[in-house]
C-alpha positions as CSV (number, residue, x, y, z in Angstrom):
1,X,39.8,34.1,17.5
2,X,36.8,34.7,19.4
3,X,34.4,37.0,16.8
4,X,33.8,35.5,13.3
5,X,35.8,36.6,10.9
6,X,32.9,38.2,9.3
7,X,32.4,40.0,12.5
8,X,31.5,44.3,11.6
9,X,33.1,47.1,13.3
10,X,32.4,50.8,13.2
11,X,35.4,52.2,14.3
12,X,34.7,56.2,13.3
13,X,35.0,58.2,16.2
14,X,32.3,59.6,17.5
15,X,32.1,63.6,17.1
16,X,31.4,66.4,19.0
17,X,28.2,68.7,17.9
18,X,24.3,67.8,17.5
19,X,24.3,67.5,13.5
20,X,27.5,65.6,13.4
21,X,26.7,63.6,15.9
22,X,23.3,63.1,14.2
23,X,25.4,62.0,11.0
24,X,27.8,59.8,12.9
25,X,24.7,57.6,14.3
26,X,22.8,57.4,10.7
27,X,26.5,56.4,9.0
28,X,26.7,53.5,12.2
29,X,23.3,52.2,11.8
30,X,23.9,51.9,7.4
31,X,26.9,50.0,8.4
32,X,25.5,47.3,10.9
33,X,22.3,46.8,8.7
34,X,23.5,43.0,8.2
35,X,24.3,42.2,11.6
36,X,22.0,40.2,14.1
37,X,23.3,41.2,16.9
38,X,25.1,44.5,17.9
39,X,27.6,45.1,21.1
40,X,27.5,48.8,22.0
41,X,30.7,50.0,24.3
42,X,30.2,53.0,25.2
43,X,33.1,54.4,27.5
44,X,31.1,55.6,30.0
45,X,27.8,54.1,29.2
46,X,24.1,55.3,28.3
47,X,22.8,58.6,28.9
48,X,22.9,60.9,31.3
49,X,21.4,64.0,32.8
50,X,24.7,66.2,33.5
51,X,25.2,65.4,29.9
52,X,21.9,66.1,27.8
53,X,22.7,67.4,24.5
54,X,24.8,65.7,21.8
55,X,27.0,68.6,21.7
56,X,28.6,68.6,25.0
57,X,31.7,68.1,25.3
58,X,31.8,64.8,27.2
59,X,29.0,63.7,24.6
60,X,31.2,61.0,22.5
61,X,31.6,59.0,25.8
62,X,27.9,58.2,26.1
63,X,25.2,56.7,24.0
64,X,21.9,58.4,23.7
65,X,18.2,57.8,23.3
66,X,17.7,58.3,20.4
67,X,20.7,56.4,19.3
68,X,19.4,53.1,20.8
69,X,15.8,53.8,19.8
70,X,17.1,53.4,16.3
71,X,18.5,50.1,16.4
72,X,15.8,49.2,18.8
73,X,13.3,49.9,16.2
74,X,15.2,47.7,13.4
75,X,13.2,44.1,12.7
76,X,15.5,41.3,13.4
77,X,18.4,43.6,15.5
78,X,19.4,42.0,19.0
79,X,21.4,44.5,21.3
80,X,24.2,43.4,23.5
81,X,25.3,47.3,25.7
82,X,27.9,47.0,27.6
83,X,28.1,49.1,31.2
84,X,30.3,50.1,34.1
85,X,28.7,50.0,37.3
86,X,29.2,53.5,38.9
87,X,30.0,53.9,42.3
88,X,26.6,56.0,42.7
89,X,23.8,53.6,44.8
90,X,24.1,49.7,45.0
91,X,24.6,47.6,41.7
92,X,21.8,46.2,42.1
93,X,19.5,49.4,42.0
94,X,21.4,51.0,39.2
95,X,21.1,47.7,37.4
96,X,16.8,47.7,37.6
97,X,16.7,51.5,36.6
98,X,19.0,51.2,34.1
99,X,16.8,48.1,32.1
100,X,13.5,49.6,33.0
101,X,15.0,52.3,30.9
102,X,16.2,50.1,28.2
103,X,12.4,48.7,28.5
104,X,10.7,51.8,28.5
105,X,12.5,52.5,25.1
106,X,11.2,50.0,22.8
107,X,9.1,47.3,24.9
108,X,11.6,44.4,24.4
109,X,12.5,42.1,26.8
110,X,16.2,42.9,28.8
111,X,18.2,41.0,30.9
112,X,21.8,41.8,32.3
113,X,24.6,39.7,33.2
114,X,26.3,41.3,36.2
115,X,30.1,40.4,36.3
116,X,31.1,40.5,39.6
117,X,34.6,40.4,39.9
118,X,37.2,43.4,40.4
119,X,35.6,46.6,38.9
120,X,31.3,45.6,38.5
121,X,29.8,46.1,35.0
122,X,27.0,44.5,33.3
123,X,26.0,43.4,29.8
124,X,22.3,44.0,29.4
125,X,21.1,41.8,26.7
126,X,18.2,43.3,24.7
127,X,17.2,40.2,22.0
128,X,14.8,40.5,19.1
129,X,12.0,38.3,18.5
130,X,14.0,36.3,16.1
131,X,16.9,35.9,18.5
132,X,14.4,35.2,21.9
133,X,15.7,31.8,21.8
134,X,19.5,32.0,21.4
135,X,19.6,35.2,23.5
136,X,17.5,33.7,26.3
137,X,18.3,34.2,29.8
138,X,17.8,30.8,30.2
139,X,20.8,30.0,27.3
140,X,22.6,32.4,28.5
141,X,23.0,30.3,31.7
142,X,24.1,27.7,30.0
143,X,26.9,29.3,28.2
144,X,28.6,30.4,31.5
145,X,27.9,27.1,32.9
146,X,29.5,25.6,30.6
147,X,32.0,28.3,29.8
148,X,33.3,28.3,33.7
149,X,32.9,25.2,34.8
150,X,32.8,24.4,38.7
151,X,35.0,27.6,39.3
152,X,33.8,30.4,41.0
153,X,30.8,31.7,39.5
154,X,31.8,35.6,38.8
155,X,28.1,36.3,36.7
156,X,24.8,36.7,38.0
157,X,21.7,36.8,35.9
158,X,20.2,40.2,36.5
């Protein structure tokens, strides 16, 4: 077992339609009030303009504004989002827009890991002020130093 056994999943799938949508987000925020840290997934990442309104029908596959401005704004929450790379300009430039976004949002401090190998996606570390030290990109160096050893190095700190 990697995740604690007290580790919290929201598992309710996410709905089509602005209100229910609306409903789904308040329902996932009341259930990961006691976490520190929380690991979005969303299947084809963070929001987008061919997709603006909660109520399309590609919606559920994206996380929105809004949606991450809410846990952004809760005291003592550190956000871990996990993204695909898209095959639309270099990783690297999709990587700087997509945590000067993250930035513009709530004014906290994000960092990405870039995994390199086979398909390219990124975990873009967003830490609260109580986690700054655990969730440092400086510790988080460490970790894969430690967690891979003299192999190949397949992260990058972004």
């Amino acid at each position: 077992r990697i995740l604690p056994a007290d580790t919290v999943y929201f598992r309710d799938k996410v709905p089509v339609g602005k209100e229910e949508r609306k409903d789904w987000a308040s329902k996932a925020l009341q259930q990961v009030a006691g976490c520190d840290v929380v690991f979005l997934d969303p299947d084809n990442g963070r929001w987008v303009k061919s997709v603006s309104s909660e109520a399309a029908k590609k919606a559920p596959k994206y996380v929105f504004k809004d949606e991450l401005q809410g846990l952004m704004n809760t005291p003592g929450k550190s956000i871990i989002i996990y993204q695909h790379v898209s095959r639309s300009g270099t990783a690297g430039k999709q990587i700087d827009s997509r945590k000067q976004e993250l930035k513009a949002l709530g004014g906290r401090s994000v960092y990405g890991l870039h995994y390199r190998r086979g398909t390219a996606r990124v975990f873009f570390v967003i830490p609260a002020a109580l986690h700054k030290e655990q969730l440092s990109p400086e510790r988080s160096e460490q970790v894969l130093a430690a967690w891979m050893g003299s192999g190949r190095k397949h992260f990058e700190l972004v």
